[in-house]
Every structure is written in structure tokens, then in C-alpha cells.
C-alpha positions in Angstrom: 20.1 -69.7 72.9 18.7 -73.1 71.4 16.6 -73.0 74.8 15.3 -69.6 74.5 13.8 -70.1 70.3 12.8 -73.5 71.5 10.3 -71.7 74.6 9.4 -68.9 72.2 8.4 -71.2 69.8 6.0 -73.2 72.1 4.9 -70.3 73.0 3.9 -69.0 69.8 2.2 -72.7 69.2 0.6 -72.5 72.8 -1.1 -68.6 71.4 -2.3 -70.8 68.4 -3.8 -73.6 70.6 -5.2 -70.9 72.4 -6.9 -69.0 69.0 -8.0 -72.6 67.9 -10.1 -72.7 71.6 -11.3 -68.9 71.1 -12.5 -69.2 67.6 -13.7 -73.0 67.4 -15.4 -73.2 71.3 -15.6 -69.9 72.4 -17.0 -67.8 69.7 -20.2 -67.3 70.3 -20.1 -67.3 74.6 -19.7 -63.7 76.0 -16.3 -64.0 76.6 -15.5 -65.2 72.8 -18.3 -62.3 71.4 -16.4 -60.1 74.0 -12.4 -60.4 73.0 -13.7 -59.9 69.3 -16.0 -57.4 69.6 -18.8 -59.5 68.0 -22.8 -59.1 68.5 -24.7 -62.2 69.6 -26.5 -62.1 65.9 -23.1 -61.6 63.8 -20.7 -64.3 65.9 -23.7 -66.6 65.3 -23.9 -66.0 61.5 -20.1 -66.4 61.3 -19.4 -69.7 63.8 -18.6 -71.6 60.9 -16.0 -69.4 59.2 -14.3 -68.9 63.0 -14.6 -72.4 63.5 -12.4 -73.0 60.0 -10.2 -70.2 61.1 -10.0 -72.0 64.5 -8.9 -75.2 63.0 -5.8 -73.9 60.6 -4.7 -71.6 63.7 -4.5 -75.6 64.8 -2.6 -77.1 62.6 -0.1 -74.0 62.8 0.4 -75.0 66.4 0.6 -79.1 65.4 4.0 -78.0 62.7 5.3 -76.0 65.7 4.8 -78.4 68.0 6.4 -81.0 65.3 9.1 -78.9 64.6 10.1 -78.8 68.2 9.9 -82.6 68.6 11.9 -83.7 65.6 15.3 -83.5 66.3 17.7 -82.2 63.7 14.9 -81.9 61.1 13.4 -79.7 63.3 14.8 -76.5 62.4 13.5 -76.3 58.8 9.7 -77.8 60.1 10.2 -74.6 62.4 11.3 -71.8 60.2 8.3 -72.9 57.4 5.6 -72.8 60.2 7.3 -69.5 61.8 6.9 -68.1 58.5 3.2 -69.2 57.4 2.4 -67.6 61.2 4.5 -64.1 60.3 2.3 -64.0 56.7 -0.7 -64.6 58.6 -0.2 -62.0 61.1 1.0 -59.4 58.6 -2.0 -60.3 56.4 -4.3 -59.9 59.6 -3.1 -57.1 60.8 -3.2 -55.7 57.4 -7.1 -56.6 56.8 -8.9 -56.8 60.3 -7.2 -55.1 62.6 -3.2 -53.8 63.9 -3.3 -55.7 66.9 -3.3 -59.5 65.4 0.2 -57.6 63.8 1.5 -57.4 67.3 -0.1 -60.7 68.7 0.6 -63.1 65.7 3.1 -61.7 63.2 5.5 -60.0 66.2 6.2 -63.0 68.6 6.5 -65.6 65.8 8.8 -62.9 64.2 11.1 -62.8 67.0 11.0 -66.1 67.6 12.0 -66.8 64.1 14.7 -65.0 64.6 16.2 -66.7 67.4 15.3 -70.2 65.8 17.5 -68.9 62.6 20.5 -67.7 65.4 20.6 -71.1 66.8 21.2 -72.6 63.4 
């Protein structure tokens, strides 16, 4: 089972590398306007906020990926990152839209729970 929260867990840090390319390097190119439903006009006037929000989807992934690499320490570096993802998602899903619920928040809610099993 250790296998299975360790995959999950890269994965959810893979979706945040992934969120770090989208909102930092992708924003304002038609596929980056296009998965967020932005105008050419607004995802120029907001680059710079994505581009933040890019970089702490990064260093979400960088405590995964550190939790996974530690060893024994691990667990607890994993369970606090887990969680700062869950209140993210929640609070996401809460103020922009449902779906961030089910991308962010759900994964990194299950895989918190397998983490915790494995304990």
C-alpha cells in the first residue's frame, strides 16, 4: 500500500508541476487562454498574478516531491503538503470554480488518505 500513496502522491505533485507550466508559461498562448476560459485582453492583464499562482502551485509540488524522497521523515513532510493542496482545492473550488474541487482538493484527498493508511 506504501507503493500505491507513494504513486498517488507524485502524481498529485506531477498535476502541480503541470499547473506551475499552465499558469507561469502558458497563460497567455491559446491553449493556456483556452483551458481557462480567459480573453487575450484579461489573461494579459492578469499574467503576473497566474504567474505567482504558478510559482506556489511549484513549491507544493517541490514538499511533495521532498516528502517522497526523505525517508522516514517523509511521512509528516507529506501529510502537511497533502493538506496545504486539500485547503487549496477546497478554497478554489469554493471561489472560482467546482472543478479545481475535483482536480486539486479530491486526488490529493485520497491520496492523503492512503499516505495516513501506510503509517
Amino acid at each position: 500500500m506504501k507503493i500505491a500513496a507513494d504513486i498517488l502522491v507524485g502524481l498529485v505533485a506531477a498535476l502541480h508541476l503541470w499547473f506551475l507550466v499552465l499558469e507561469m508559461f502558458l497563460w497567455t498562448k491559446p491553449y493556456g487562454r483556452r483551458v481557462f476560459g480567459l480573453t487575450e485582453e484579461k489573461a494579459q492583464l492578469t499574467k503576473v498574478l497566474a504567474m505567482n499562482q504558478g510559482l506556489y502551485n511549484g513549491f507544493l509540488a517541490a514538499g511533495l516531491v521532498w516528502g517522497l524522497v526523505a525517508g522516514g521523515e517523509g511521512h509528516v513532510i507529506k501529510v502537511f503538503f497533502l493538506g496545504c493542496v486539500i485547503v487549496a482545492g477546497i478554497f478554489g473550488g469554493a471561489t472560482v470554480g467546482r472543478k479545481i474541487l475535483w482536480v486539486q482538493a479530491v486526488p490529493a484527498a485520497v491520496a492523503l488518505g492512503l499516505v495516513c493508511a501506510t503509517a
